[in-house]
C-alpha positions in Angstrom: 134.1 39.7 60.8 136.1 36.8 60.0 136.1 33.9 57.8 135.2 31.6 60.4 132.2 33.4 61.6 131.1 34.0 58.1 131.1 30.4 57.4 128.4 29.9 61.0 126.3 32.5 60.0 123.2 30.7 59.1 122.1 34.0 56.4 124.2 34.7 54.0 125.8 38.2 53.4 124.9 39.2 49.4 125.9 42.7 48.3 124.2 43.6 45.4 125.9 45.6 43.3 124.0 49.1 42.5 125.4 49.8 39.1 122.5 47.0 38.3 119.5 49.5 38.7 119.9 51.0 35.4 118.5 47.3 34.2 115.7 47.8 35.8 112.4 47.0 33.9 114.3 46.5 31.2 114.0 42.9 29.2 117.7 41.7 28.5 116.8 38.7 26.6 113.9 39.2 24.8 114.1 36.2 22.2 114.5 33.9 25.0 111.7 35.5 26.8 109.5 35.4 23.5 110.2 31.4 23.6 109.3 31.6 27.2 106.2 33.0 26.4 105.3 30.7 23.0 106.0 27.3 25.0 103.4 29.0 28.1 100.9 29.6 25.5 101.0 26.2 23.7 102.2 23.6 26.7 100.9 25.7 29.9 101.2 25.6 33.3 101.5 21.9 35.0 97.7 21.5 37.3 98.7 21.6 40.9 96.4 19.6 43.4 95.8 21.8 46.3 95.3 18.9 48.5 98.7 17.6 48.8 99.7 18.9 52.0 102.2 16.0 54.2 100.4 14.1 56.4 102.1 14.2 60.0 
């Protein structure tokens, strides 16, 4: 395939690498995800109206 064809391709091609899986279920950033967590539990999670679907 060539660099032209890649570029009208509509999907993207990502190759993941597998040396990856041995991160797994493994948290690499637990402080950040502790801070994550703290401002959850004190600000929470922004309401979301269900009704606001685009009118045609």
């Amino acid at each position: 395939m060539t660099i032209k064809e890649l570029n009208r391709r509509k999907t993207p091609i990502v190759i993941i690498d597998k040396s990856l899986e041995k991160y797994k279920g493994e948290v690499l950033f637990p402080e950040k995800l502790a801070k994550a967590n703290e401002v959850l539990r004190t600000i929470g999670l922004p309401k979301v109206n269900g009704n606001r679907r685009k009118k045609k």
